[in-house]
C-alpha positions in Angstrom: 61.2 1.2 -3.5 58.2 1.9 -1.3 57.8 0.5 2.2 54.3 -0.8 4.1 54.1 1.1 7.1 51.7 -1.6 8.5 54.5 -3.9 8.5 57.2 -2.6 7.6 57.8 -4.9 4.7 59.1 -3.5 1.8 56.4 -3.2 -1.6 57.5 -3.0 -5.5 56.0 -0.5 -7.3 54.5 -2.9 -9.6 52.9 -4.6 -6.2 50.9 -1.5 -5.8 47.8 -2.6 -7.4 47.3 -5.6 -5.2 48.3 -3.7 -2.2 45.5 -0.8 -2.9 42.9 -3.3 -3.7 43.8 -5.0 -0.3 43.2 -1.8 1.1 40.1 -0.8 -0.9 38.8 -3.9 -0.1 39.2 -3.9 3.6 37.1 -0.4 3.5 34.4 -1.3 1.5 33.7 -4.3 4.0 33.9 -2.0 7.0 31.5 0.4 5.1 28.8 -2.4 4.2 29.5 -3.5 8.0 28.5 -0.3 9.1 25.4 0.4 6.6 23.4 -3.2 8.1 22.0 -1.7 10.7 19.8 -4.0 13.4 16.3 -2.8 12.8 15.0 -1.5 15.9 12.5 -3.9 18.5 8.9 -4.0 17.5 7.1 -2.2 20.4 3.2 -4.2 20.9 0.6 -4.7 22.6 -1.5 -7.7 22.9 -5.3 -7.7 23.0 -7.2 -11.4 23.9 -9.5 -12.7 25.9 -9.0 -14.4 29.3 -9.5 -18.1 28.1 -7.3 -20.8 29.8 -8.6 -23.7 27.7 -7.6 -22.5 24.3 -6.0 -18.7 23.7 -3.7 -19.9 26.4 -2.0 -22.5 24.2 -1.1 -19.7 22.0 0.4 -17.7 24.8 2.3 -20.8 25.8 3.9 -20.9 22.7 4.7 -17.0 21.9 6.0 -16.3 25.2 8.5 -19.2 25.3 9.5 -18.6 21.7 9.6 -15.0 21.1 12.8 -13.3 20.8 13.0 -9.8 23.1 16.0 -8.8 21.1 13.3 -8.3 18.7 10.0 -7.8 20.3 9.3 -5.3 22.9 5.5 -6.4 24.5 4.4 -3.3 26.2 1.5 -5.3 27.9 -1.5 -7.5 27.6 -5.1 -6.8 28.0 -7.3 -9.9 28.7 -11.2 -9.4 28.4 -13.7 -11.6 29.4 -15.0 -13.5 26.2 -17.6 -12.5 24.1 -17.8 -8.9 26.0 -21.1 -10.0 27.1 -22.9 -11.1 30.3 -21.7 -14.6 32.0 -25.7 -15.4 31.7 -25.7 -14.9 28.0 -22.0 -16.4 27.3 -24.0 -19.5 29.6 -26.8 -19.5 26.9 -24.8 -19.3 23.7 -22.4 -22.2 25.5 -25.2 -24.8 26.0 -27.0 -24.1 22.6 -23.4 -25.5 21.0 -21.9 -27.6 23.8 -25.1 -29.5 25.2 -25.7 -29.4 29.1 -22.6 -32.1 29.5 -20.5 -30.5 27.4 -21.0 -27.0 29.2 -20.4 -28.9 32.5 -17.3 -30.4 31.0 -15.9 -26.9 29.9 -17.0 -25.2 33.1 -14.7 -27.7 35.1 -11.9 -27.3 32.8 -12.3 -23.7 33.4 -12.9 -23.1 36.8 -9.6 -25.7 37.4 -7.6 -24.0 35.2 -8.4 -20.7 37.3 -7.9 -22.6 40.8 -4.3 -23.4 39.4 -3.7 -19.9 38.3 -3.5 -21.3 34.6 -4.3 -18.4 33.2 -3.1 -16.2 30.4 -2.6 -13.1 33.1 -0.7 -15.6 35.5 1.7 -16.1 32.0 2.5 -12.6 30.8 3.1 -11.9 34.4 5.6 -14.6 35.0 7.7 -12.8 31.7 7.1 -10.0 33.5 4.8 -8.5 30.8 2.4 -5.6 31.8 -1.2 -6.4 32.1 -3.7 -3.7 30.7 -7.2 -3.3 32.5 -10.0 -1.3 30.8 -13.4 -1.9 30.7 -13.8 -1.3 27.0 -10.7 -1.1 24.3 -12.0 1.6 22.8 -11.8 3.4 26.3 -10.7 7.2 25.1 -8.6 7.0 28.6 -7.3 3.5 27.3 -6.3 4.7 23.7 -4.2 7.6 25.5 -2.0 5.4 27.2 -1.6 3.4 24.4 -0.8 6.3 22.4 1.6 7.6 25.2 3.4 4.0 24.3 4.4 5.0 21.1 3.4 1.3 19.3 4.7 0.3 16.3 1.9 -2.8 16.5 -1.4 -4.2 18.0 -1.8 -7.7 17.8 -5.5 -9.6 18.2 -5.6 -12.7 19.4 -9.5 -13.8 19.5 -9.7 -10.2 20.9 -13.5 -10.4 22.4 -14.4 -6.9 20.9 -14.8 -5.1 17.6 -11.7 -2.3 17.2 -13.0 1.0 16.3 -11.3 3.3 13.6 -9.1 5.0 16.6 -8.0 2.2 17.9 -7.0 0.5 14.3 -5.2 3.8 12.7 -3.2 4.4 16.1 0.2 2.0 15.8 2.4 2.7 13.2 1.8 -0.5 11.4 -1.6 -0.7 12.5 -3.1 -3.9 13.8 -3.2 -7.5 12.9 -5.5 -10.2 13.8 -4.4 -14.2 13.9 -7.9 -16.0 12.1 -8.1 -19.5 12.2 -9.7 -19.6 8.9 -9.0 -19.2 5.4 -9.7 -15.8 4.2 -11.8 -14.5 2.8 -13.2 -18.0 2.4 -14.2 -18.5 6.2 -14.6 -14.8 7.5 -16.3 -14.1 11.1 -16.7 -16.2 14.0 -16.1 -20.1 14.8 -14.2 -20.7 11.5 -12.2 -23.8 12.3 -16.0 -25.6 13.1 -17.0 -23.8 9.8 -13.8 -25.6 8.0 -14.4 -28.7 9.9 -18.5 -28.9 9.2 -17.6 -28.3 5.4 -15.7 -31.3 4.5 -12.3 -29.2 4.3 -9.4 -31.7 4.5 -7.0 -28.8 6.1 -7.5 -26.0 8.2 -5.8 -22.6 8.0 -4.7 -20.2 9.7 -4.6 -16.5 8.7 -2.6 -13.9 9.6 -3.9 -10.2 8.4 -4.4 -6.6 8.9 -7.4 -5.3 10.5 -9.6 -3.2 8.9 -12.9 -1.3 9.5 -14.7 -4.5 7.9 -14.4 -7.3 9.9 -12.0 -10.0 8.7 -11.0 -8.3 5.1 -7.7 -6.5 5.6 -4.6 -7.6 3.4 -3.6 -10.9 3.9 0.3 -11.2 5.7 0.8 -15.5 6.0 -1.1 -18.2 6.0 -0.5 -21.5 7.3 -2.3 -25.1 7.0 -2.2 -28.7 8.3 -4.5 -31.8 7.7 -7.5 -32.9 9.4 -7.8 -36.4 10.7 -11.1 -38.1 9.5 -12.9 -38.3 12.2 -11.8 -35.7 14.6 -12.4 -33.1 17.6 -13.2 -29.7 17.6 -11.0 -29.7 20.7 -8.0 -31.2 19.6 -7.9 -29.0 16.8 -8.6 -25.5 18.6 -5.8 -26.1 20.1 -3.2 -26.7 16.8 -4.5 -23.8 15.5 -3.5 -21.7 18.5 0.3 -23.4 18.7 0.6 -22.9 15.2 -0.9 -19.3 14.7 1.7 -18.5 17.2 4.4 -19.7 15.1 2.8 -17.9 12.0 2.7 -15.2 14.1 5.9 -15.0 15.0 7.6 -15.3 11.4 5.0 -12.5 10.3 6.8 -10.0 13.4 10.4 -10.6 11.8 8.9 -9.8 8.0 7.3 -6.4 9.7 9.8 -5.8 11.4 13.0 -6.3 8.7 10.4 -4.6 6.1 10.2 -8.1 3.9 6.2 -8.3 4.8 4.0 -8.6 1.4 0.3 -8.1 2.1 -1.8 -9.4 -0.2 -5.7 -7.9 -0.5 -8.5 -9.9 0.1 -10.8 -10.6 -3.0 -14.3 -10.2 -0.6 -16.3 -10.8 -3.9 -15.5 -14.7 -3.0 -15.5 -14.9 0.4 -18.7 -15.5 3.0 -19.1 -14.6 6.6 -20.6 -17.1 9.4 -22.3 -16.5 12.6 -22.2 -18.6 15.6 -23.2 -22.0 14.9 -26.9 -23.1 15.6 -27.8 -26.3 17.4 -29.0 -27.5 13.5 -25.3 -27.0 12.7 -23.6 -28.9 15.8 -26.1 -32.0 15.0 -24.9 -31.9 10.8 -20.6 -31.7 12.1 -21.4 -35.0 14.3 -23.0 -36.5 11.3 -20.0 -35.4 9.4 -18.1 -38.2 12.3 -16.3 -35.1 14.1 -17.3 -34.1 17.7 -17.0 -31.0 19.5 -14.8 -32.8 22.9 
């Protein structure tokens, strides 16, 4: 007769088998206990523009949703939109807005500032890093990036074009939330693209950059319906909570390796400029509005 030294209870040799798969058991659980490792945080860097009227939304949501056990933000740079003179931003504003609408955005703005509503005030109240540089592909700004050691760089209506440094430095290179289905609605103002073109839904797109603007692999998409008769604003603003959400879901598959990136079929696809006053007067007609 054989005794347990665990507890001292005595074991028939014909028990052994039970006993030994007991104890064969118990190891094998410790050992697959051991092997499931936590990936390691995803160390990024966001780069946007300084909009309080509409990137913001999308900063309201990540911030308050992301998880820092899993996401390490090394800092935000917020450019000034369109990387162009305030005179020429003023120009391109009126052509789409009208004078009243320009006046109507330019108090929403300038309130928005007077509050400190901004998406600098947001990343500093999570005690985020904000990034200055004149230019993001500043060779002094691409150093301290590279110092950072990033796994990711993230775009969010990023007001300038990435050049090949800047795209081939993180790890996983960098991404780009597109509020337009690609490669179906590349380049700029795609949800009034959507809108103007009878589309019932709009999508958002999250992808990889590339050299080629808008055509890296596809990582999520994400869509939801258009009301008949609705507002440019209203929806701007859905896209930017909800590419946030995609957004987020797309970090977890990068980070636990389950990310599938799809390439883009470009054959198919079309690119659009920045609407023309012709184009604002046919998306009214249409029974949407821009406010």
């Amino acid at each position: 007769m054989d005794f347990s030294r665990s507890h001292g209870v005595p074991v028939r040799e014909g028990d052994r088998t039970l006993a030994q798969k007991t104890d064969l058991g118990a190891a094998l659980a410790t050992d697959v206990e051991s092997c499931s490792v936590e990936p390691p945080k995803l160390k990024l860097v966001f780069i946007t523009e300084e909009d309080p009227i509409y990137v913001i939304e999308f900063f309201r949501v990540f911030l308050s949703e992301y998880s820092r056990d899993e996401l390490e933000i090394c800092g935000i740079t917020a450019g000034q939109a369109f990387h162009e003179n305030i005179v020429h931003t003023l120009r391109r504003m009126t052509a789409f807005y009208g004078l009243w609408g320009v006046l109507h955005q330019g108090l929403r703005f300038v309130s928005a500032r007077v509050r400190g509503d901004t998406i600098k005030a947001l990343a500093k109240a999570d005690g985020l890093p904000i990034l200055s540089t004149q230019s993001v592909n500043d060779p002094r700004f691409l150093q301290y990036l590279r110092s950072k050691q990033l796994d990711l760089i993230v775009s969010v209506a990023a007001p300038e074009i990435f050049a090949a440094e800047l795209l081939s430095l993180p790890r996983l290179g960098c991404i780009n939330i597109h509020s337009g289905k690609l490669p179906n609605y590349r380049g700029m103002m795609p949800t009034f693209w959507q809108m103007l073109r009878g589309e019932k839904r709009i999508t958002i797109t999250v992808h990889k950059m590339a050299r080629k603007l808008d055509a890296g692999d596809l990582l999520a998409t994400e869509s939801f319906r258009l009301r008949t008769a609705d507002s440019l604003d209203r929806v701007i603003k859905s896209t930017k909570r909800q590419g946030a959400r995609l957004l987020l879901r797309v970090l977890h598959d990068l980070r636990t390796n389950q990310a599938r990136p799809l390439p883009l079929d470009l054959a198919h696809g079309a690119y659009f400029s920045f609407p023309k006053r012709s184009d604002v007067r046919e998306f009214r007609k249409r029974g949407h509005r821009l406010l």
